[in-house]
N, C-alpha and C positions, 0 to 999 in steps of 0.2 A: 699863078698867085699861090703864095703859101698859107694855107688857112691856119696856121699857128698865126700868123701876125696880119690878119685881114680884115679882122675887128678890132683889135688891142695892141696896145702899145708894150714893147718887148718888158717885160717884168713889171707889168703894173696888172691888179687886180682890177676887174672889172666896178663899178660903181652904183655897185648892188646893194641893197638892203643887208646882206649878209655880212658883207666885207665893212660895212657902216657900224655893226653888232657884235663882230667875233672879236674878242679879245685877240692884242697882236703875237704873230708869231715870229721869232724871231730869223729874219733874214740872212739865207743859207749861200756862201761864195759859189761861185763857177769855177769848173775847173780849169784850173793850169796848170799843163804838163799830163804826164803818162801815170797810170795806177794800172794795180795788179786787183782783182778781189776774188772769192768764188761763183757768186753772182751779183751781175748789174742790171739793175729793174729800172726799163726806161718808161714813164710816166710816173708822177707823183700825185696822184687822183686814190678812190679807192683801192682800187684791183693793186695799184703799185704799192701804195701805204700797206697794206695789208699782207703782200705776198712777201716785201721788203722784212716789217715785222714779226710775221711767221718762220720765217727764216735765220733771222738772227737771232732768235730764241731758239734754233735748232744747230744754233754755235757755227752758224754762215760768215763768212763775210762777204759784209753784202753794200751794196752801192746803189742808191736811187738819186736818180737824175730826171728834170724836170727844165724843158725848155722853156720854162716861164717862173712860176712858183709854187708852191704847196697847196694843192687844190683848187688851183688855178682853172685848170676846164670845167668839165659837166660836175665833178663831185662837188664845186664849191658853189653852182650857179641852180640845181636842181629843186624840183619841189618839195624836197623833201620829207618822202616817202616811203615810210618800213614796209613792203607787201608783205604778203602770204602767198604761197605756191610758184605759177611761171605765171607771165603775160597773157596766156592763151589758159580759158578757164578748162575745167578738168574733165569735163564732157565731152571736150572737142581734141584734147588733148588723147581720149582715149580712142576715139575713131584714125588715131593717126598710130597707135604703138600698143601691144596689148595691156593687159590693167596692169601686169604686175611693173614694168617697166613706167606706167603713167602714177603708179604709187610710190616707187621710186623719184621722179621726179618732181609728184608733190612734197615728199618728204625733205630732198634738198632746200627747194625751199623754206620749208619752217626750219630746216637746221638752217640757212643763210640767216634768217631772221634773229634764229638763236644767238646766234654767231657776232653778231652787230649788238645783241643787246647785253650778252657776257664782257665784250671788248672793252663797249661803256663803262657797267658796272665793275670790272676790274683794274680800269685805269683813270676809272674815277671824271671819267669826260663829263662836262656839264654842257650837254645841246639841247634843254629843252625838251625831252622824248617826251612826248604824250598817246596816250594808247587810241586808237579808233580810224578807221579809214569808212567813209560811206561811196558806195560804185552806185553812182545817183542816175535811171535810167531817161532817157529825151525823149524817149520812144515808148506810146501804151505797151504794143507789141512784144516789146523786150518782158515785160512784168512774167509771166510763165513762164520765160526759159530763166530767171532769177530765181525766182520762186523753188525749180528745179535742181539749180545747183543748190542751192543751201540744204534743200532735200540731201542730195547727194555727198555732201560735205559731210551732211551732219551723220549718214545712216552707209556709207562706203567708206569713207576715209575716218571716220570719229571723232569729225573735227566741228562742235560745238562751241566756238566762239563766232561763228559767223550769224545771223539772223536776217530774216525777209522784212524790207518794212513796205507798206501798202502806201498808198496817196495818202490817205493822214498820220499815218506813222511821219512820212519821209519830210511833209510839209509841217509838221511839228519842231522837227530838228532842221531845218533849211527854210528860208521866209523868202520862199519864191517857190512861183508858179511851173516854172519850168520843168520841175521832174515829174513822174506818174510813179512813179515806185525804185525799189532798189535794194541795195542789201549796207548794214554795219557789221563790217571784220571785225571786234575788237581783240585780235590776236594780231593786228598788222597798228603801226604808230606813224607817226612825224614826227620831225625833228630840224633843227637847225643843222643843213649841211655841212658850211663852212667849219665851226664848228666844232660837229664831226671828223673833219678832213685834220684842221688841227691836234684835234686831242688821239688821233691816228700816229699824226708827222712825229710829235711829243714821245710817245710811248716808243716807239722805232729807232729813235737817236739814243734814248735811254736803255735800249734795246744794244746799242754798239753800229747801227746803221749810219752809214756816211754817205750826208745828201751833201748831193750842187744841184743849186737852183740856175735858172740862165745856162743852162748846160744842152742845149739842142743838139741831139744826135743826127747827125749828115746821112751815116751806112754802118751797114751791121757787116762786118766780113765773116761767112758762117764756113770758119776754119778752127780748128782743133787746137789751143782755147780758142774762142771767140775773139776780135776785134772792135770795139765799138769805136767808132771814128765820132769827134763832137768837133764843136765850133774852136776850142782853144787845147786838145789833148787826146789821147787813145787808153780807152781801156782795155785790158785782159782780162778777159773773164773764163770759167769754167763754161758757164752759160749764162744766156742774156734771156730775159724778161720782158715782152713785150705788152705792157699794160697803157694804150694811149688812147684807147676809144675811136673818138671820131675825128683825130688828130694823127692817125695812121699815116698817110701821106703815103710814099713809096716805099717805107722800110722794111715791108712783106707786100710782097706784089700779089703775093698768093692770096694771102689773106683779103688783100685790097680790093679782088677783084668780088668780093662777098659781101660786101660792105657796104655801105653808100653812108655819108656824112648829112647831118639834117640840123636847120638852126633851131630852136626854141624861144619862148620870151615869156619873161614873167612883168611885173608891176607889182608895186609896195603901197598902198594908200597910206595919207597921214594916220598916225595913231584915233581909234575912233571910239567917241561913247563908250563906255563897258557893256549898257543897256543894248545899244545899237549893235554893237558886234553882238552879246547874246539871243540877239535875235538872230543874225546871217546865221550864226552855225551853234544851236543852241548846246550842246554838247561839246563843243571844241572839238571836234573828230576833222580831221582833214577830209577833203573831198575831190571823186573823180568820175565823170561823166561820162555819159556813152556813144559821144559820137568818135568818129573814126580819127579826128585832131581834137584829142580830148580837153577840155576845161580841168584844171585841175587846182582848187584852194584849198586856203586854211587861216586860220587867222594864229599872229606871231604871239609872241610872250607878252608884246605892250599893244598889243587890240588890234593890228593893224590887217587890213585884210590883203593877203598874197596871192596872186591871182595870176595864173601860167594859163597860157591861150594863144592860138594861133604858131604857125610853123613856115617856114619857107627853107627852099633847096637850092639855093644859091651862095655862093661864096660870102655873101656883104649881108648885115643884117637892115633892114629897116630904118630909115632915117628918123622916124619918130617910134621908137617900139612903145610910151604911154599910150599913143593914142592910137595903137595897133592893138594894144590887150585892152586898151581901157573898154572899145566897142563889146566885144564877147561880155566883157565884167559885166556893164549895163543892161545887156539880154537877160541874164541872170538876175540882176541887182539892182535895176531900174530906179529903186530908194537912193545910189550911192551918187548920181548924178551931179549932187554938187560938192561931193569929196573930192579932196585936191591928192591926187598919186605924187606922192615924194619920190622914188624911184623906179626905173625902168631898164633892164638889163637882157641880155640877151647869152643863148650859147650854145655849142656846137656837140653834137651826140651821135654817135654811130646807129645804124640801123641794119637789118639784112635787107636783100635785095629782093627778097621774096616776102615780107614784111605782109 
């Protein structure tokens, strides 16, 4: 089975809340026939938007191709999440590589962070950014090693936008029982992906960048130029650009073998009370929880609350994903009971293997 087209229909956006809200973008041909460029950057998600666009402001020519459409995979479907630093917190991070190389790698990340929010504010993208992320703990136990990293943050790294919040801190800002403590980044934000993904593609063409959409790449022949084999043409390239996530397929076997592919699933409730939603997340800060298939919300621009939960490793997503996310919502939420979820979507993301 090919997991490009095992949930989706060839060049159609999924039926998400995002792609319900983003302003349209205009629909990009497939190619026909043979082209020359310096580089061809095959996904049109982040990593390709971006490498695509960096490039042709360094006077490339440059080609991004997309076997579906413009933010089509995980960038258009995601929670929508600005972090701070890597996935693995900075304590644990340093029992694995010495400090100067673990401050190295916190720093990428606030430059990534940077990097996303210069992009915005100089191409004028409007997704919604709003500042605050809360890592909401499920676990008493977790409270002292939280507690620790903010220590750590704030008096190793110098990074003072993060704070500890206690059981009535955390339940002041969240109206629910579930957590015991936790911490508020406000140097990490949310945002509408989609979006995002858009006001990326935008910048990039006006950039001099030449996308096909529906443009599925078969084989990369790694010959001097390069060869990209697609569905209706071949490109020549200088070098090729492998940005596809968890859509990798056989294009790099090397790679593939590091990899593993994982679905996700969110949910959109109807737009809710303004009262009601400032109770769920009294601060509007997105949020993300600490078990190991983490919970992760936020409530959108018109009240609604968005709500990513639950995972599976199989090619096909869930026949009902509402009432697959809606259970975890209701542990959490137990008030939203008789809110009606308007959308429920699902999508695919790479992982390592040692995860």
């Amino acid at each position: 089975m090919n997991i490009l087209y095992a949930n989706d229909r060839p060049g159609k956006y999924p039926a998400s809340y995002y792609h319900a809200t983003a302003p349209e973008l205009e629909k990009f041909a497939s190619l026909q026939g043979d082209v020359t460029c310096d580089v061809c950057v095959i996904g049109a998600g982040y990593t390709g938007l971006s490498t695509a666009l960096h490039l042709a402001e360094k006077n490339y020519d440059v080609i991004l191709l997309d076997a579906h459409r413009i933010g089509w995979g995980a960038s258009g479907r995601n929670g929508g999440q600005l972090a701070s630093g890597q996935r693995v917190e900075q304590r644990d991070l340093e029992k694995m590589v010495d400090m100067d190389v673990a401050k190295t790698l916190w720093q990428l990340g606030r430059d990534a962070n940077a990097l996303v929010r210069d992009l915005i504010k100089k191409h004028k993208i409007n997704c919604d950014l709003k500042n605050g992320v809360i890592h909401a703990n499920h676990r008493n136990r977790y409270t002292k090693h939280s507690q620790a990293e903010v220590d750590h943050l704030n008096t190793a790294y110098g990074y003072n936008k993060i704070s500890f919040l206690d059981q009535q801190k955390i339940r002041q800002l969240l109206d629910t029982n579930a957590y015991y403590s936790g911490t508020l980044d406000m140097g990490a934000a949310h945002l509408h992906p989609l979006k995002l993904a858009f006001g990326f593609a935008r910048a990039a063409v006006k950039a001099g960048v030449r996308v096909f959409e529906q443009t599925e790449v078969l084989n990369i022949e790694q010959t001097d130029p390069a060869k990209i084999i697609t569905t209706n043409g071949t490109i020549t390239a200088r070098f090729a650009a492998l940005a596809c996530n968890g859509y990798l397929g056989d294009l790099d076997k090397k790679t593939a073998r590091h990899v593993m592919p994982i679905n996700n699933f969110i949910i959109a409730t109807e737009p809710l009370d303004k009262d009601l939603a400032t109770l769920l997340i009294a601060n509007n800060a997105a949020v993300a929880d600490s078990k190991f298939v983490i919970n992760y919300y936020r409530l959108s621009a018109d009240n609604r609350l968005l709500f990513g939960g639950g995972e599976n490793y199989s090619y096909t997503f869930p026949k009902d994903i509402k009432g697959f996310v809606r259970k975890p919502m209701l542990e959490i939420y137990p008030q939203l009971k008789d809110v009606k979820v308007d959308y429920g979507w699902g999508g695919t993301l790479a992982i390592t293997m040692n995860r």
